[in-house]
N, C-alpha and C positions, 0 to 999 in steps of 0.2 A: 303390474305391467310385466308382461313377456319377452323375454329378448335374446333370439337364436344370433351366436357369434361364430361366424367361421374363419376358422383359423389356419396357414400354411400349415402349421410345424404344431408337433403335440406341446405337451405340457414340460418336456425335456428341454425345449429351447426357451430361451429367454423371453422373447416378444408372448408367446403365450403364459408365460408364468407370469411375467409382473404387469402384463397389460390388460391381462385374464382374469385369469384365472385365482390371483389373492384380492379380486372385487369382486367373487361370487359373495362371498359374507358379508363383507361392507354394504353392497349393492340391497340384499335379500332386506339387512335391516333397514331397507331405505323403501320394502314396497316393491324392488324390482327382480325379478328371479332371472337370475343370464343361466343360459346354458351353452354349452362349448362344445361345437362339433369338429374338430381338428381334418383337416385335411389328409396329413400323413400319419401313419400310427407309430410307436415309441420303436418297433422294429426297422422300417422302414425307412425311419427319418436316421437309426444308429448307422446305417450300411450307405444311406444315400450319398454321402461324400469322403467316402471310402474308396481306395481304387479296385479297377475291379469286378464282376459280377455286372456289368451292364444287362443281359437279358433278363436276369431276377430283378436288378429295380424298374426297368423298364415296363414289368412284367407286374408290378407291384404298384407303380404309376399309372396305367391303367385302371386295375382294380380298384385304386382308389379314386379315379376319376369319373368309373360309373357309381360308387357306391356314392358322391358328391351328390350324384343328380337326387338322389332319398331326399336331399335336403331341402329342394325344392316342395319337395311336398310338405316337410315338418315346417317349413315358415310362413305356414296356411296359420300355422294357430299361436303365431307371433306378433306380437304388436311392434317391433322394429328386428329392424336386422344390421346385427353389428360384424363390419368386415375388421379384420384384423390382417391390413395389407393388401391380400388377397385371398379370395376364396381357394382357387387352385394355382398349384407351382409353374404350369405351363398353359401356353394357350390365350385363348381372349377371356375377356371376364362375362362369358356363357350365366354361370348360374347367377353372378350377383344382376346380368340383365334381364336373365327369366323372374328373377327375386323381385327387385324393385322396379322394373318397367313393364312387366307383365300384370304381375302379382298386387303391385303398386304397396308393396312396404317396403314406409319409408327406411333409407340407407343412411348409417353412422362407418365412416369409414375413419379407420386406425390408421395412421400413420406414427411409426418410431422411427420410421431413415426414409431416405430420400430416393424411393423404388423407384422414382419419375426419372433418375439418371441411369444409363447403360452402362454397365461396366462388365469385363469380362470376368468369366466365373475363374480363380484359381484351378479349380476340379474338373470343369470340363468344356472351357475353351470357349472359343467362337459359337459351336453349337449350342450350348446352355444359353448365349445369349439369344442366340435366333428363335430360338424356343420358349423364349421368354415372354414375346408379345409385346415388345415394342408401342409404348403410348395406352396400356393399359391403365395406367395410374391414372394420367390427364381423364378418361373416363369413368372409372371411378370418382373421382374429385366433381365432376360435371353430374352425375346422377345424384351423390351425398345430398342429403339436406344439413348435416353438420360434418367437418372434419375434425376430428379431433388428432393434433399435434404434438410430438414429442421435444417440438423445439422452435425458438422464433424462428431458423430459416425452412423449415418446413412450411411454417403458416404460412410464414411471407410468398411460399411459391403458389400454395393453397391458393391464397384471396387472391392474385395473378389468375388463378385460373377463375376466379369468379366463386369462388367457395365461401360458406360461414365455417367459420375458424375457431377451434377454442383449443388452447395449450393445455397441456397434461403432463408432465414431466413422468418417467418412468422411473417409480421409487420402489424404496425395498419395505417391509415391515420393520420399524424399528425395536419391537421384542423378539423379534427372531433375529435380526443380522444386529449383534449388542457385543462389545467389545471383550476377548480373553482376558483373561489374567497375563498379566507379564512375566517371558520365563527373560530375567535376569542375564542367567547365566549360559542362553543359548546364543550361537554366532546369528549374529547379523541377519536375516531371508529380505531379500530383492523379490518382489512375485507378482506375476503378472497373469489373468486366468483373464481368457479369450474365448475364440473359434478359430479355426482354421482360416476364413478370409482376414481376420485382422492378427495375424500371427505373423503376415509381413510387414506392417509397424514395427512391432517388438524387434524385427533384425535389424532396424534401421540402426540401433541404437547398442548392438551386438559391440562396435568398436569400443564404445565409451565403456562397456565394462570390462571389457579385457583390460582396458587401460587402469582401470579403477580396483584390477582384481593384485596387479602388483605392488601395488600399497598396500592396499586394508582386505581385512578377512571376512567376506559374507558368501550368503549360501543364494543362488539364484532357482527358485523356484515357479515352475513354466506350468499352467494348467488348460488343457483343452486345444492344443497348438496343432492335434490331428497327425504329429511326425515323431516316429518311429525313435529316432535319435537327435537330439540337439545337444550339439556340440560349440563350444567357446572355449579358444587358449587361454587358460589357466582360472578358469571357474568352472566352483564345482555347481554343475544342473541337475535340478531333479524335474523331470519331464513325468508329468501325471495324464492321465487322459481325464477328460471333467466329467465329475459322475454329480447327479442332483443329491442323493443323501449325501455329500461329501462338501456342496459348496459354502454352506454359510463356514464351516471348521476350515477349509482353504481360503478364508479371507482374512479370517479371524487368526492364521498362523502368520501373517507377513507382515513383517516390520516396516519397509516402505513399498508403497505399491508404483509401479509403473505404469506409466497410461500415455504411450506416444502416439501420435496419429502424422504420417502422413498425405500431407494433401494433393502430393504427385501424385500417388497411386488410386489406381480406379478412379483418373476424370478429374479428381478434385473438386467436384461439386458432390459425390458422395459421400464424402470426409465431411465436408459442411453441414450436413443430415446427421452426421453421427448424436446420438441424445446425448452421451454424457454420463450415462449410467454409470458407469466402473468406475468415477467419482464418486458416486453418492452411495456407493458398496465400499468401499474403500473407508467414505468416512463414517458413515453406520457404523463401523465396524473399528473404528477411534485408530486409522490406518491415516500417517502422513502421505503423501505421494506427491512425486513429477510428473506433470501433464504438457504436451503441446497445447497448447490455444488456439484451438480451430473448434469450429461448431459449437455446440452450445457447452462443451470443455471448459472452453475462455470466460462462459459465463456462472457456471458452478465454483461455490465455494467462496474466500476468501484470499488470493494471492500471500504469500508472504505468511499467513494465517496459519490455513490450512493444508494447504501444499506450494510447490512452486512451481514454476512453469519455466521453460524449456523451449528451444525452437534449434538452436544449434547443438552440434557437438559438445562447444566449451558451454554451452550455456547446461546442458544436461550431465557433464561432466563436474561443474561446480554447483548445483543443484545437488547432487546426490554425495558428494566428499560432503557438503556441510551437513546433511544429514546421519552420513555412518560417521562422521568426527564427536557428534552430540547427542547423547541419550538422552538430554532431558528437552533438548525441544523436539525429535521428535515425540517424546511422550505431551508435551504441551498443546503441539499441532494438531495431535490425535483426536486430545481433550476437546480443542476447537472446530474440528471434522465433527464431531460426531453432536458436539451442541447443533451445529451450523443444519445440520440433517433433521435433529428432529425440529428445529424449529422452523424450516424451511420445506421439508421435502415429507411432512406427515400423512402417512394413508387416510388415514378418513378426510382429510381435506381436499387429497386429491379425488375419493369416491365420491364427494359432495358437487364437485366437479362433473365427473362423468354422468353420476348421474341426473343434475339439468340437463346434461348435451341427449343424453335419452329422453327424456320429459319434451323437451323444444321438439326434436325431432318429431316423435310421437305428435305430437299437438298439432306442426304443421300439416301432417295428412289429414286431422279432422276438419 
């Protein structure tokens, strides 16, 4: 079986690497060949929320929104077509209608967050929203013959609109993301690796370690936050920009990981879409952490276990002093993370997965 995926963002962003692009192998030995036409290319997508040089990406969104239409043609000789989100960054969803309502191949739509809520772009305002196309998702959802889910409140909105639902949790490989060696004798690393839209979570919580840096000695290390300089009184930051050769060794260097979510910001029904991901990178990677419990956050892991959860100040505040006070439960919680991963969040289990939601799909156009 054949199965053209298009994707917003290349193989740089997350949603196309772990929702992608590590099921081409899994998939193949399963009979099904994907192949992945990304939307934006690895240049494109580096400058696109950068400030800055508006006529060259404007200039660059274009070309890539005629070279889109090719696609139309390459899913002549496709047995499904899998959306990862959306086909393009701006606009109506043009080619997934010429695709599946034209074409009549059948549609597998992706979803890992919750694009059916508006939220303003950090990068570029009001406009990025209006340009966004409003109610594209809800159409998407309506034409899918399956959605496949990164989380129960994903589904839950899915079947609301009338959709088949199948959950997929987005995991990492666990022989690739597999825990360092413990350096002993290094200070303490706090580290949190993002994007730039979820780097205003991370400040939420900028107080509590100022507070925390007057006691006890650790290093806070920031990955992917898109800013030039980040600054806290009296911690020392190490501000990295996120490079793909570099991420599995930046998860593998931090001692407890950070994962706060705000649900004030952007709407607060798109915090509740959030997958949960940087949990299950975290604990691959035999990483304790403090998470808010919102979205499907709350429901990865073990409480108390594996990491602990947070919602206030004092509550993230005595969270993380129990953990820089005791080296060996975080090494214990690690050990627990990373059982809790592979015996929960296994790639082939979850390809066995996607690939029924292709197989059904498929079948209903026959």
């Amino acid at each position: 079986m054949k199965v053209l995926a298009l994707a917003s963002y290349p193989v740089e962003a997350a949603a196309t690497r772990y929702r992608l692009e590590q099921f081409v192998g899994p998939l193949a030995e399963r009979g099904i060949a994907l192949t992945i036409h990304p939307f934006l290319d690895a240049k494109l997508f580096d400058r696109l929320y950068r400030q800055g040089g508006l006529v060259r990406k404007a200039i660059g969104l274009l070309k890539a929104a005629v070279l889109r239409l090719s696609d139309v043609l390459a899913s002549r000789k496709a047995d499904v077509l899998l959306v990862q989100r959306e086909a393009m960054l701006l606009g109506p969803p043009l080619i997934e209608w010429l695709i599946a309502r034209v074409l009549k191949r059948p549609l597998v739509l992706d979803l890992d967050d919750a694009t059916y809520v508006s939220y303003t772009s950090p990068t570029y305002g009001s406009v990025g929203t209006a340009l966004k196309w409003i109610g594209k998702t809800d159409s998407l959802i309506k034409w899918a013959a399956i959605v496949v889910c990164g989380n129960g409140s994903i589904a839950a909105y899915a079947s609301s609109k009338g959709a088949r639902t199948r959950i997929i949790p987005t995991v990492v490989d666990t022989d690739v993301f597999r825990p360092a060696p413990l350096l002993n004798d290094a200070p303490v690393v706090l580290g949190w690796i993002g994007t730039h839209s979820t780097f205003p979570y991370l400040e939420t919580i900028f107080p509590v370690l100022r507070e925390l840096a007057g006691k006890y000695s650790f290093h806070l290390k920031v990955v992917g936050a898109g800013k030039d300089k980040i600054s806290i009184p009296g911690v020392e930051v190490e501000n990295l920009p996120w490079k793909l050769e570099r991420e599995v060794r930046d998860f593998q260097s931090i001692d407890i990981g950070l994962y706060p979510i705000d649900p004030d910001l952007y709407a607060g029904k798109w915090a509740m879409g959030k997958s949960g991901f940087k949990a299950i990178q975290y604990m691959a990677v035999g990483v304790p952490y403090v998470a808010t419990p919102v979205g499907a956050s709350a429901e990865i892991g073990e409480s108390g276990t594996t990491h602990f959860f947070a919602t206030t100040n004092e509550e993230w505040h005595r969270a993380l002093e129990t953990l820089l006070n005791d080296n060996e439960r975080r090494r214990k919680m690690g050990v627990a993370g990373r059982l809790h991963v592979v015996e929960h969040y296994e790639l082939q289990a979850q390809a066995d997965k996607l690939a029924e939601a292709l197989r059904q799909a498929a079948a209903k156009q026959e």
